[in-house]
N, C-alpha and C positions, 0 to 999 in steps of 0.2 A: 221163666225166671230161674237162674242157675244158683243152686243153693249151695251154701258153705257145712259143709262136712269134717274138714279137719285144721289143725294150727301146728306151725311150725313157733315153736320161742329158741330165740336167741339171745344166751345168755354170758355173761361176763365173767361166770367165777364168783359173785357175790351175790351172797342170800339175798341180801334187800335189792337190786334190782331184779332178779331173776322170780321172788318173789312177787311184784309186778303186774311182771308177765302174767305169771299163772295165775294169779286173783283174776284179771282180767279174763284170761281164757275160760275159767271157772264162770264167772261170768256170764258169758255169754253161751254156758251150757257144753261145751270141750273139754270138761274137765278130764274122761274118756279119750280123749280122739285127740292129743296133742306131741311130737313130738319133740326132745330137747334138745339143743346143739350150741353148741359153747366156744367160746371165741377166748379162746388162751395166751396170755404173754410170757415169756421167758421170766425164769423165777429163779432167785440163788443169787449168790455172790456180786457184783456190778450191777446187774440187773434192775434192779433200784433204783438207780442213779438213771435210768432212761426211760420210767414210769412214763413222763409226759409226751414220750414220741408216737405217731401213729403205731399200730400194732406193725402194721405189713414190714416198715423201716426199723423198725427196735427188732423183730424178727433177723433180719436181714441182717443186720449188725449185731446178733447173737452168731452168727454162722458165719461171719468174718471172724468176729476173735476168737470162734472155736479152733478156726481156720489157724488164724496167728497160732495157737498156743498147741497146736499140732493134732487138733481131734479128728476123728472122722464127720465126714459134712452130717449134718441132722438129714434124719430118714422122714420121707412126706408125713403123714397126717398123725397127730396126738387123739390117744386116748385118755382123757383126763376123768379122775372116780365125780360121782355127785353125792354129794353128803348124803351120810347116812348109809350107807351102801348100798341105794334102790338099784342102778347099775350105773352101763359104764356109756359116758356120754362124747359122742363123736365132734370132732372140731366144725366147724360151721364153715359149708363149702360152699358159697354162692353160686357157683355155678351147676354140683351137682343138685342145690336145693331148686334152682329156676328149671333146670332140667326134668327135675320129675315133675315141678306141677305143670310143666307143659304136656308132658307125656301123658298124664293122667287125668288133665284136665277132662276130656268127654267123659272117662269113667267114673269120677270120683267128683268132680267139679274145681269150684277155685280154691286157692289156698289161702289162709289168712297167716300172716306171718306176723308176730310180736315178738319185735326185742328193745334189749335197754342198757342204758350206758353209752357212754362217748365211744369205746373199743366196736361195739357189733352195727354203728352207722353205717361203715365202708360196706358191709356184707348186708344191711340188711336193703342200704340203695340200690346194690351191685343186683340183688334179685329185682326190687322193681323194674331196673333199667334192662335186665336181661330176658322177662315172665311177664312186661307190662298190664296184658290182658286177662294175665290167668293167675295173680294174684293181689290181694289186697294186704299193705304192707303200715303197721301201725307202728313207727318209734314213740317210743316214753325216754322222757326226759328230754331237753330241749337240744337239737343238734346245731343251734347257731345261727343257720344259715341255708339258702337254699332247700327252702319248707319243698318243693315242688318232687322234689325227690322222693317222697312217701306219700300215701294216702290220707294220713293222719297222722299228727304228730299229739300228743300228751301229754301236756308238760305240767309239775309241779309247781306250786303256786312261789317257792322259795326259787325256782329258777328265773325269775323275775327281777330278784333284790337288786342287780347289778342296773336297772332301770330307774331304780330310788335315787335322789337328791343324795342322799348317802352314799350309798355304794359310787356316784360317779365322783365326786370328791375320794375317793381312794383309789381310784381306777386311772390312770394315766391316760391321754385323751387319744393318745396314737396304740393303746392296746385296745379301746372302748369294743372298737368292731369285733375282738376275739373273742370277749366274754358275754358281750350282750346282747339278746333273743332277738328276735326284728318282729316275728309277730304275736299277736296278746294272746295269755295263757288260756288252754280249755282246764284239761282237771286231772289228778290225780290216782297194805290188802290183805288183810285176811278177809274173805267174805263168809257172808253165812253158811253157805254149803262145805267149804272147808273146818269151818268152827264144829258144824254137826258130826262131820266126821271124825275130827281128832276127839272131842267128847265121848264119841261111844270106843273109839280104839283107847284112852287113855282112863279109861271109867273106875277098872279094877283099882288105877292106883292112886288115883287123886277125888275120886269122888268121895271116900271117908274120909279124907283130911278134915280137922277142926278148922271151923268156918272162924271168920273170913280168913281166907287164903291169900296173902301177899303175893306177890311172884315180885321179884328183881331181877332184871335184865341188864346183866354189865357190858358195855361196848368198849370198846378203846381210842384212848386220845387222837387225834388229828389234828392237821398243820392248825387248822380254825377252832380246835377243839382242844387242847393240850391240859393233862392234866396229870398225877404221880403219887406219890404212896401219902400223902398229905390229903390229897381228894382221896384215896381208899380208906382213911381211917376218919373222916368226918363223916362218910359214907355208914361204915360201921358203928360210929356213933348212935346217928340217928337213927337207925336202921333198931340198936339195942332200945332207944326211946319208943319208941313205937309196939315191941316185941307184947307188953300189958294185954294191949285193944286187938293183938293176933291170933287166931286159931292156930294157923301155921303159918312160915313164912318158907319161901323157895327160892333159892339163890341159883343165874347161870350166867355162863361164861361167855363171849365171843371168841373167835379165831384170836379177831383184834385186842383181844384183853393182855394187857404186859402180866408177866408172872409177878413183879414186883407187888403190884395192884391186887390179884387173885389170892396171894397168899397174905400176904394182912387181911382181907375179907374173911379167909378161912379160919385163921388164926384165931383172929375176936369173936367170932360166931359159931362154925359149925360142932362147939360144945354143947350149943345150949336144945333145950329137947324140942324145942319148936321148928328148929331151921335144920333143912334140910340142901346139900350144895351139890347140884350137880357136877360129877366129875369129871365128863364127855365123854363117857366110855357110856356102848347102846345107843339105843335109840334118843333122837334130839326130843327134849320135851317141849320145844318151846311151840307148837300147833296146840299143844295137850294144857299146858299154863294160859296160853288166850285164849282158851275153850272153858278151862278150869277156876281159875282165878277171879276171887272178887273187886282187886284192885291191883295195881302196878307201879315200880318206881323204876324207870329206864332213867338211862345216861344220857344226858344231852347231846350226845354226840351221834347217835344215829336215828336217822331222819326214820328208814324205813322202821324199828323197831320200834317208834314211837308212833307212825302213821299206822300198825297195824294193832297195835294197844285202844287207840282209839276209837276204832274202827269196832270195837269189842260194846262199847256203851259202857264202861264202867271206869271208876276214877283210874286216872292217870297222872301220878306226880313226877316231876322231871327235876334232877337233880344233878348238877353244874353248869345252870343254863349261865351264871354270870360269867364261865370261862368261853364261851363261846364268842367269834365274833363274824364278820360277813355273814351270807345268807345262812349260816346253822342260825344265828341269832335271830335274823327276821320270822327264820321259819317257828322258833320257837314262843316272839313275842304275837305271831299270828294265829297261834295255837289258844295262845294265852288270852288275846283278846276277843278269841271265838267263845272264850269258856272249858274249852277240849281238856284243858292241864292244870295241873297248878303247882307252884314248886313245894319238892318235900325239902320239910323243915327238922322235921323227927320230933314235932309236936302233934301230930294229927291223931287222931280217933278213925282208927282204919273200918272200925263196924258202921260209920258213916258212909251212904249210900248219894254221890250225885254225880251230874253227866251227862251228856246225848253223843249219840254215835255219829262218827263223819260216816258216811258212806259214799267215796267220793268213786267209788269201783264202779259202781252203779251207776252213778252219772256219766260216767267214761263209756261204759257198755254199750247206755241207751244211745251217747252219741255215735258210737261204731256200728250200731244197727242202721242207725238213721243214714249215714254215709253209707251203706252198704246196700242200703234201698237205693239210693240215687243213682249207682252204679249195675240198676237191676237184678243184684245180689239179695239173698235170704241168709237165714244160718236154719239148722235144720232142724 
């Protein structure tokens, strides 16, 4: 039986999928033995405006109008930083990646390769179709279409919505095929061996804080999620109502956070002796706040942020879920009727204790073992 020894992830540029990946990998014990590689789109000026095209073509038509506007052609492969400045993470090359797990296959064994996002499909089917034999290839999140392309596919329960009597009443019947999965969802990260970790790395600085410890996780609006300095200061409102029932409270930021938004937060709060706001300069706390933290209020608008709050066992209140609408909102009313969340109102009693964990990382894993026996594969 040939055992699995190492993982490739491929990732998109974004925390919450990227994050995923490595829960999973974590997972299944590669927390060690994984390397990262990252699938970049052209960034800056126009660039925007072409978010929705496959990578390889948006590329391509990045170095035409460099072309028109008289630049030199772009030189092969990006180095692009990974948060945090762990290092420096190489573009995702499917075919040098099929290449070495074949090379290496008798030495090292098969590869198991996890990526996520719509951008790293092309590259991460390009390695099955290239490595068939010598790797096992897991996409997260749903790619649409032609399941056969991977070994397992994992898909979030929200990637479904477009399935709902709802969602097809807003979907036009000649787009239906583009948006919607064809086969039924398996499962869905912080997990606990990540949790231990950031706990004793983040000990010095969060473990004398006055209990209960709030942490607020601010994300940023989206086409489904849209929100402006009117949601930052009912935000802040509540946020002051609650401050009584608080030991500490800890404010951060995403990329995606508008400044308009960030600084009314900072404005009404970071006077008062309780709250503390991170400024994203150092090290990211947010492994050390779901390690740390006795409860949470995340923004409706990010799925992974609030999948891995949960994931934590401890309350989770979700605040703009009514501006929400397509799958953020199902994902949210799914949460809701699990018991997972509840929305903050800035009436609660934060010293109140309730909750159970998703741990849906785990049911992902045990299915990736299970598949990986069938294929007379182990992990090590």
């Amino acid at each position: 039986m040939q055992t699995v020894r190492r993982a490739i992830v491929i990732g998109n540029g974004f925390a919450g999928a990227e994050n995923q990946c490595i829960g999973l990998v974590r997972a299944l014990g590669l927390s060690h033995k994984y390397t990262l590689y990252r699938v970049t789109r052209p960034r800056g000026g126009i660039n925007g405006r072409f978010h929705w095209l496959p990578v390889f073509v948006h590329k391509r038509l990045e170095q035409v109008v460099k072309w028109i506007r008289g630049f030199s052609r772009i030189q092969g492969k990006k180095v692009v930083p990974i948060q945090d400045g762990e290092k420096d993470v190489l573009e995702a090359d499917a075919r040098h990646i099929a290449k070495v797990a074949r090379e290496t296959f008798q030495r090292d064994g098969p590869t198991l390769v996890v990526a996520s996002g719509r951008d790293t499909i092309p590259i991460s089917s390009s390695i099955k179709h290239l490595a068939p034999e010598r790797v096992f290839v897991i996409q997260i999140q749903h790619p649409r279409s032609r399941l056969h392309r991977f070994d397992l596919v994992i898909t979030p329960r929200h990637d479904y919505y477009p399935l709902t009597p709802e969602a097809q009443r807003q979907v036009p019947w000649f787009l239906r095929r583009w948006v919607t999965p064809r086969k039924p969802p398996e499962k869905h990260v912080a997990d606990s061996v990540a949790l231990r970790s950031a706990a004793s790395s983040w000990h010095d600085e969060l473990s004398s804080l006055p209990k209960p410890l709030l942490v607020v996780s601010i994300g940023g609006p989206t086409s489904r999620c849209s929100y402006g300095a009117d949601f930052a200061k009912q935000l802040a409102a509540s946020l002051h109502n609650v401050l009584p029932t608080c030991g500490s409270l800890r404010i951060s930021f995403s990329r995606r956070t508008p400044k308009t938004v960030s600084d009314i937060l900072v404005s009404e709060l970071a006077n008062h002796p309780k709250v503390y706001i991170w400024n994203g300069e150092g090290p990211n706390p947010h492994m050390g706040h779901l390690a740390w933290a006795d409860a949470f209020v995340i923004t409706a608008d990010s799925v992974s942020m609030l999948s891995e709050a949960c994931s934590t066992g401890k309350p989770v209140y979700v605040f703009g879920a009514e501006l929400c609408t397509w799958k953020f909102a199902d994902f949210l009313k799914s949460l809701q009727d699990r018991g997972a969340v509840r929305p903050f109102t800035g009436r609660e009693n934060i010293t109140e204790s309730w909750h159970s964990p998703l741990n849906d990382t785990k049911e992902a894993a045990d299915e990736v073992i299970k598949k990986l026996a069938e294929r007379g594969w182990r992990l090590q």
